[in-house]
N, C-alpha and C positions, 0 to 999 in steps of 0.2 A: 468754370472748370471744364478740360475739354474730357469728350467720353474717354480717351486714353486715359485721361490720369485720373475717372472715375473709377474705371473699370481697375485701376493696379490699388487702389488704395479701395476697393471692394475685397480684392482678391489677397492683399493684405489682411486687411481684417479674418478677412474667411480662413487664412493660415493661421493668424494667431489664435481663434477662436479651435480648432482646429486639436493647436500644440496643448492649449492650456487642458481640454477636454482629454487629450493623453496621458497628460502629466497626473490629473484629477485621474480616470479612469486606471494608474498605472499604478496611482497611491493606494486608490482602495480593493485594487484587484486581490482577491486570496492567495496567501501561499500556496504553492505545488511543491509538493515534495515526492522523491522517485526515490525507494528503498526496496534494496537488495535482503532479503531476507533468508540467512542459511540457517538449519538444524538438524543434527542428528548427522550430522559428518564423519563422525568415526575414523577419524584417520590412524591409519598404523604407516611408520616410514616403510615404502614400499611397495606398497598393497593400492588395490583399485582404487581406492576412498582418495589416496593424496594424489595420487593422479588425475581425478577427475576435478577433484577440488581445486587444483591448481587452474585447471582450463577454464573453471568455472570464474574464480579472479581474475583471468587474462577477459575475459567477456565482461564482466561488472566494470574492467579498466577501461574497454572499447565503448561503454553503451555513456550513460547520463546519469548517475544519481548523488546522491547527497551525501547517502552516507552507505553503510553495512552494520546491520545487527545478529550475531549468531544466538541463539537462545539454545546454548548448550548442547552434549555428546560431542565435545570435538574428536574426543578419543574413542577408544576402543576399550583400554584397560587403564587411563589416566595414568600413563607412564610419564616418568620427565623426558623418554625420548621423544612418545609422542603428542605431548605438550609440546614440544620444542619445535616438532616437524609442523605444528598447525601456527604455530606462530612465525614461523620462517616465511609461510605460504600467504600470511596475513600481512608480515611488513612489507610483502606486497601492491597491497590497494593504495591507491593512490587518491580516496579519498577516507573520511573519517572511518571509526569501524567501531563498536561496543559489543564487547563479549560474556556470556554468563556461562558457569558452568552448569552442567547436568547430571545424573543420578551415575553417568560413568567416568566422569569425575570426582563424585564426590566419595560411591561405593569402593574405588577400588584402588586410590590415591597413594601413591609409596610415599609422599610425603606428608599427609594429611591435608592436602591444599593449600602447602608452602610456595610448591614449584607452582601451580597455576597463578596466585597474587604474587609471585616475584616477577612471570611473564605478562600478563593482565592486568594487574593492578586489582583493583577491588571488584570481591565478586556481588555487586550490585551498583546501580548507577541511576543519575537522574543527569539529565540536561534539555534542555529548551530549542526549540525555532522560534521563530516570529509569532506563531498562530499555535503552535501544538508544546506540548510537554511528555517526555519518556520518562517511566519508570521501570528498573529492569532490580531484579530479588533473586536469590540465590533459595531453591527449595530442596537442597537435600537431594538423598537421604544421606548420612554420615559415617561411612567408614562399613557400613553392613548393610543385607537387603533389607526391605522395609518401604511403606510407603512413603513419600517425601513429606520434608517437614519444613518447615519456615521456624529457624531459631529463633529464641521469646526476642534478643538482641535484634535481629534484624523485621522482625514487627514490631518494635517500638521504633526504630530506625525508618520504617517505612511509614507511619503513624507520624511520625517527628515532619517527614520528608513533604508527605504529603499536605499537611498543616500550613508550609510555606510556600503551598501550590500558588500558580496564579486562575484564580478564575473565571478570568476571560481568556484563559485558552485550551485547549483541548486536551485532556489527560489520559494517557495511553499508557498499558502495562505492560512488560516483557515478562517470561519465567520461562522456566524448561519445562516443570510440570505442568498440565491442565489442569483449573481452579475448579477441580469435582474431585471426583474419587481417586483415590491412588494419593491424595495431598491432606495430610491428616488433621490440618488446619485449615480448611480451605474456607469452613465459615468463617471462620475470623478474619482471613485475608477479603474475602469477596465481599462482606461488611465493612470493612474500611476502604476497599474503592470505590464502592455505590455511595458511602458517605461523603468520598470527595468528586462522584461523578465522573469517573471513568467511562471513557465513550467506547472503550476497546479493549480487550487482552491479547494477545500473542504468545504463541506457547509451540513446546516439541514434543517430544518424548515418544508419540504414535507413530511414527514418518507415513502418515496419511495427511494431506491435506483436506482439510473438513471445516465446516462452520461449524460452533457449537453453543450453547446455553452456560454460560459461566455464574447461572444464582441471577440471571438477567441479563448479565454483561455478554454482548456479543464475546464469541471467541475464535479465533483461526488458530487452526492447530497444522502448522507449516509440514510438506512432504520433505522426505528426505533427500541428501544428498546423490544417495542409491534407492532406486525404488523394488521392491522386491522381485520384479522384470530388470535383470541385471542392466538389460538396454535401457531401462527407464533412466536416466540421469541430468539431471538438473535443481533448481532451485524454487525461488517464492522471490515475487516482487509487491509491494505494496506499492500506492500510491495513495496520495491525499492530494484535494484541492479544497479550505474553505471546508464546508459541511460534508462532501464528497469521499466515499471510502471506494479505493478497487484493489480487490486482491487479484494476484495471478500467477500460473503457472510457468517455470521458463524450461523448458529441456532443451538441454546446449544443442547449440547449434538449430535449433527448430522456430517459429514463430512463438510469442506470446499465447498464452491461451487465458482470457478472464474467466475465473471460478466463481467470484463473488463480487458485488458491491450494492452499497446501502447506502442511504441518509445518517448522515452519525447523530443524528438527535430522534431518527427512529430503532426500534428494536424489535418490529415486527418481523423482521425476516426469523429471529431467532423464537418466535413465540411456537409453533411449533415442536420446538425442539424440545427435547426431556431433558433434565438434569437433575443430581440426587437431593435427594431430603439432608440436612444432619443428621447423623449417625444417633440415633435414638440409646437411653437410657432404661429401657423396657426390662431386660433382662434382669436388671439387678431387682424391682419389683419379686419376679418371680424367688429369687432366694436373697429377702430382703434378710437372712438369720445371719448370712457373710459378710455384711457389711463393712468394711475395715474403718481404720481408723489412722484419718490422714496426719501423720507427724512434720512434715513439711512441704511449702512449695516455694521450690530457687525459682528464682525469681529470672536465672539464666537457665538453658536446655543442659541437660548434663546427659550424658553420648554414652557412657559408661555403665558402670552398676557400682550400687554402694557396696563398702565395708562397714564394720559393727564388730565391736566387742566392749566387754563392759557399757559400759552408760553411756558411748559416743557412738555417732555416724560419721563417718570419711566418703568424702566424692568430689571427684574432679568434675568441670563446669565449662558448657562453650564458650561463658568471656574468662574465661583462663583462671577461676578462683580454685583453689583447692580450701574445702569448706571440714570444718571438726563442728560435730555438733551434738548439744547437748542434750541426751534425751531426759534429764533429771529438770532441767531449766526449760527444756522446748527455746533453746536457744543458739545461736553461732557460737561456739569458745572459741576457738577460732580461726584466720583465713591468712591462706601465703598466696597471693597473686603471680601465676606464674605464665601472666601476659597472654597469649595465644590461647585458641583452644584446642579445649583437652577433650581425649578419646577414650584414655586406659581408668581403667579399676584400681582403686587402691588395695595392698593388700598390709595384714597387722603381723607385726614380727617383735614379740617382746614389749619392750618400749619404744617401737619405731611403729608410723606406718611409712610403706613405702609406694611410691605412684615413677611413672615413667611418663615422660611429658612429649609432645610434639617436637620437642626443641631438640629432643635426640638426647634425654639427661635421664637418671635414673636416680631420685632421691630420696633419700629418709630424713622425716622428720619427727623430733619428739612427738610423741599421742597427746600428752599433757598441755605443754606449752607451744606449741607449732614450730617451735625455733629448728633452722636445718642441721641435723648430724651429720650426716655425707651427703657428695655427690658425687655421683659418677658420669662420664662422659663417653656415650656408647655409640656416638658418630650419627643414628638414624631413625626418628621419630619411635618410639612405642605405643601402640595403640590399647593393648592389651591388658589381659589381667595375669598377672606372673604367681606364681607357687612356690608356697613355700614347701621346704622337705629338711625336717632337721634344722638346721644352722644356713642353708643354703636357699637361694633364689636364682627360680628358672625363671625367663621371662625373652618372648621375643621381643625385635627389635628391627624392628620391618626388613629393610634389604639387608642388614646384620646379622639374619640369621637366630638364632634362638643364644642365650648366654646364659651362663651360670656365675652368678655374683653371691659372695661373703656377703649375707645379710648384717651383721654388724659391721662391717668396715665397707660394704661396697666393692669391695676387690675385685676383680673379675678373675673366674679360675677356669674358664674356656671358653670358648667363642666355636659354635657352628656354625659357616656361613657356608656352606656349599649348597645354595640356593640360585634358584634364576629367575627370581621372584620374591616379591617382600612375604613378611611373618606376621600373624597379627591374631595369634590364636594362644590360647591357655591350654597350655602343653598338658599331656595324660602323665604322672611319672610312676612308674613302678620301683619293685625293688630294686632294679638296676639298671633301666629303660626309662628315655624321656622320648615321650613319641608326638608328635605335633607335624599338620598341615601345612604348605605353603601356597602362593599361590603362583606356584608352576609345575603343576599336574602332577606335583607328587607328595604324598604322607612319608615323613622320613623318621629315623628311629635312632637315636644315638644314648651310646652307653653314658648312665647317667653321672659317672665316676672322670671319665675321658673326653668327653665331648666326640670320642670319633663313631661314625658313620658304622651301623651296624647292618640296617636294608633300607632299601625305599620302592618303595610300591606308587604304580600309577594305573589311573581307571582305563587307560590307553587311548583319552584324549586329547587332541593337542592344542582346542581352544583352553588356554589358560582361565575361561570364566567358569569350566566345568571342574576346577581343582575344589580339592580338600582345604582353600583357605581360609576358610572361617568354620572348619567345624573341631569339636570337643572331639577326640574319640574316647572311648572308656575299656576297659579293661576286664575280660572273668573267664577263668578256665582256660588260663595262655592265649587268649585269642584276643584280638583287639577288634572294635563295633565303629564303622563309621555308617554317616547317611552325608552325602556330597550334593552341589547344584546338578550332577548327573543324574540325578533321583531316582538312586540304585541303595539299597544295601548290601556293604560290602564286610564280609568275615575274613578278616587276616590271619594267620601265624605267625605268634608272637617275636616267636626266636627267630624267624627266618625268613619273616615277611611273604611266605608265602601265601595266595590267593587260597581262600576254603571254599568260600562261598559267596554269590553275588546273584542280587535277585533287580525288577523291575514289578516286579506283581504288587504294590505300593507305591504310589508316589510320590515319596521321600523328599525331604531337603536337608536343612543342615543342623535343623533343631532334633537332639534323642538325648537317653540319658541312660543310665543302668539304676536297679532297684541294690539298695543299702547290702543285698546279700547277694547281688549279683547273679541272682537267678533267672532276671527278666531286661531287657534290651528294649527301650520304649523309644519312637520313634515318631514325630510329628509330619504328616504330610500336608499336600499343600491345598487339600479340598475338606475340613470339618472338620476330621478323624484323629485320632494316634493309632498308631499299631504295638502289639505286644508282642515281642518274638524272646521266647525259651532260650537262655544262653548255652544250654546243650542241648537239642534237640532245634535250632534253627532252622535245617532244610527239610525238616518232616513235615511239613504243611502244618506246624500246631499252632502255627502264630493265630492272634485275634487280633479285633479291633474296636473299636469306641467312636462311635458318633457325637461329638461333644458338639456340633452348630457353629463353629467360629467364620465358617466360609471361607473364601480364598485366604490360602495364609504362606508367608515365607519367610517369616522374622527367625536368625537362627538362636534366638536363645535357647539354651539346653533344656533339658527338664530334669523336674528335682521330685525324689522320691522318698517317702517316708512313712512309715506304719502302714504299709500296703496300700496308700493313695499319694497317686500321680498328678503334679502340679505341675502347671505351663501356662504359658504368655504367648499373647499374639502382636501381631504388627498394628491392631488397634485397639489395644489398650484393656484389654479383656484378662484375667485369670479363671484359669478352671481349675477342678480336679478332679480326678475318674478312681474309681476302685478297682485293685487291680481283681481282688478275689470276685467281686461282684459283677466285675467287664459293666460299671456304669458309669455313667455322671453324676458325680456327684452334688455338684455345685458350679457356677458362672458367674464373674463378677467385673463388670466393666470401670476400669477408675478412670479411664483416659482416653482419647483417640490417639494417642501416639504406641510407639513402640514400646512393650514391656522390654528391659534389660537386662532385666535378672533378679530371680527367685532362691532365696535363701531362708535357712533358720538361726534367729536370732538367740541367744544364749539362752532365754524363757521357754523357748520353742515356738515364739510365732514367727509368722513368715513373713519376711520381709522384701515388702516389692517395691520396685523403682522404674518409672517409665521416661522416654526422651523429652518430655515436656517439663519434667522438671518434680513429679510427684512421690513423693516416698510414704508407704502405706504401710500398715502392718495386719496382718489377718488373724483371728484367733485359730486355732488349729481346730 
């Protein structure tokens, strides 16, 4: 062989040796993956948000990645217009993209989270790469403020989800809320990912970009689309390669900036870090004599508050059961399936009870047998708990307006809609006044005979999150008592809407209530306290107050008053009651970490409590 033809069948060799080492080298190489990562967007058609968001997809179009994940706040107010404006912006991207909704979707939704799954699709998701696995949950809160919850359905769903993981590859979580505080389930979520080995969380809700301790689980909690430097505007990119985590910053138009990255099979970066205990059971020790006594737990979240009368309970349910039960048998008698989930209260009318569904329906059905009497079709989700008066039922009806329906036939004998914003509150009615919030910055008052418009009063804000739409207001001495997300209290006249009196010297939300004789105006604020303000004598400095311990609070349930003690719920899961002659605490009683819903007296006179998890208690008085 001469050296030419040694040297080309060398140099052969050495190519094929060469290819093969590529092909080997290209097989076992780890995925890279390049994620776009948005939250806390806020878009209103118009406004800076969709503007800058739109620039933001023309740059994710220009650059390289795989995919887009938003983890919630698209909107602003979870309108269907501004649902529509973030999804116009989305079909968009020209690669994949997976959306969740967030606590301003879920709080303030005119269709209950109809419009978001008719544009989205489902609000949770799983799908795979090569090498990683996503799991993305929808956490609340539902239809009011409160801390975020993970419906019972969607943690056995994500339980079910995760079971069929694979693992050999790397399992990674999405949510809008951070898996600590603020998420009222967060031990039970963050023990079922550490069970399946979650290497990661992703989360919104802050618009700070931060690393955090999720119960162990790394977490990044993504900046927002606007930073609160109006200049600041841009996104979050992740990156993965194989074991390799990097997060980063992207403000349009600027360079990359890296914030973070780790080993994903270390967790030292986060050891540092603090994250909370569960929420301890300590309290009830100390007034172990209130113990109540648990009569059920659905098995789905129910978003509502119960009815009772006679020997049954009524409550609508997240997987759409409307449930009769027995409190003679401690059993279901029984269930109409009304698909979707439900938000409103049921209310008892003779031989009916009646409930108003998401579906935009208002129906009764026998108490006894469950079988449907009427229905009526009222065009727009109800979330509410409607009133009875007489023969008649008030009940809003989200962008509908508030109605008045013929309780036995269903009829409809007026319709107020002169609204510019949905209804979702339990109207106040007087002798001749039905007075109820909306939420577009005004408390409206219409005559209870006519439906027509009598006054309407507004706190003279024009963010629509600071309306009167989820509050009770109550009635004493012609004057009407509200406490608003302004957190003012505000003294109306009755007749004529006009302004008495409005204060800030407390800081109010949307939970109050009035005493049985209408002497005392109670008022929950948002740090420990209630406050007690004199229904005639309000602006003389007489009010008091009550240090009851509950800490941060904003749940609007009302408060309920009886034999001069004052009973209230908090957003986790706590009852109290204070005296009002005594200005004490009486008593603390934790049954749950979720949302109390509402506090009532049962025909015996105990008081009957129900929180979002699904727990129906009864206390002795």
């Amino acid at each position: 062989m001469n050296m030419r033809k040694l040297f080309n069948s060398i140099l052969h060799r050495y190519v094929f040796v060469l290819l093969i080492m590529n092909v080997l080298w290209a097989c076992n190489r780890p995925e890279r993956l390049s994620i776009a990562f948005f939250t806390d967007i806020h878009v209103v058609p118009g406004n800076q948000h969709e503007e800058v968001f739109q620039k933001a997809i023309e740059e994710v179009n220009a650059g390289e990645f795989d995919f887009v994940v938003i983890t919630g706040d698209l909107s602003n107010m979870g309108s269907d217009e501004e649902l529509k404006a973030v999804k116009a912006i989305l079909d968009n991207i020209e690669v994949p993209y997976y959306v969740l909704p967030g606590n301003h979707e879920t709080n303030w939704s005119e269709t209950g989270g109809a419009t978001y799954q008719k544009l989205f699709g489902d609000d949770r998701f799983f799908f795979t790469t090569e090498a990683y696995q996503f799991v993305g949950f929808n956490t609340g809160p539902y239809m009011k403020m409160g801390d975020g919850h993970v419906k019972k359905e969607d943690v056995k769903w994500l339980k079910d989800r995760l079971n069929l993981s694979d693992s050999n590859k790397h399992l990674i979580s999405l949510a809008h809320y951070p898996l600590m505080d603020g998420l009222d389930n967060w031990p039970e979520i963050t023990a079922q990912l550490k069970k399946y080995d979650v290497k990661m969380a992703f989360c919104g809700h802050g618009h700070k970009l931060q690393l955090l301790n999720f119960n162990g689980i790394p977490g990044v909690m993504g900046r927002a689309l606007i930073g609160r430097d109006k200049d600041d505007k841009g996104y979050n990119i992740i990156e993965l390669e194989g074991d390799s985590v990097w997060v980063k910053s992207k403000q349009l138009g600027c360079e990359l900036q890296l914030a973070f990255s780790w080993d994903i099979h270390r967790t030292n970066q986060i050891d540092s870090l603090e994250f909370p205990h569960p929420v301890d059971y300590l309290i009830n020790k100390q007034f172990r004599n209130h113990q109540p006594e648990i009569l059920f737990e659905s098995p789905a979240s129910i978003m509502g508050g119960v009815a009772q009368e006679d020997e049954c309970l009524y409550w609508l349910a997240s997987d759409g059961a409307f449930n009769c039960f027995d409190l003679a048998t401690s059993e279901i008698k029984w269930a109409q399936n009304l698909c979707k989930p439900q938000y409103s209260t049921p209310v008892v009318y003779k031989h009916l009870t009646i409930v108003g569904t998401s579906q935009g329906q208002v129906k009764a059905f026998d108490k006894r047998s469950g079988k449907l009497v009427w229905e009526t079709d009222v065009h727009y989700p109800v979330f509410s708990e409607g009133k009875i008066d007489g023969d008649d039922l008030y009940v809003a009806c989200g962008k509908g307006g508030m109605l008045r329906l013929n309780a036995s036939t269903g009829e409809v004998l007026w319709q107020y809609n002169e609204v510019n914003g949905f209804v979702q509150v339990t109207p106040c009615i007087t002798d001749d006044k039905v007075i109820f919030g909306a939420w577009d910055t005004f408390l409206h008052c219409v005559d209870k005979n006519s439906g027509q418009q009598v006054w309407k009063w507004t706190n003279g804000h024009r963010a629509k999150l600071y309306s009167p739409g989820n509050v009770t207001p109550v009635v004493s001495n012609d004057k009407v008592f509200i406490v608003a997300p302004d957190r003012r209290m505000t003294v109306i006249n009755l007749e004529n809407g006009e302004q008495l009196f409005r204060t800030n010297k407390h800081k109010v939300r949307e939970s109050s209530g009035i005493s049985t004789d209408g002497r005392y105006f109670f008022a929950k604020l948002m740090n420990d306290s209630i406050v007690v303000y004199p229904t005639v004598d309000y602006n003389l400095e007489k009010d008091w107050s009550v240090n009851v311990g509950f800490g941060y609070e904003h749940n609007p349930v009302p408060l309920l008053e009886a034999d001069g003690i004052v009973y209230g719920g908090t957003k986790n899961g706590e009852v109290f009651a204070v005296g009002v002659e005594s200005k004490k605490l009486l008593w603390r009683y934790k049954i749950s970490n979720s949302s109390i819903n509402k506090l009532q007296f049962m025909d015996n006179q105990q008081l009957l409590v129900n929180s979002m998890d699904g727990k129906i208690v009864v206390f002795s008085k």
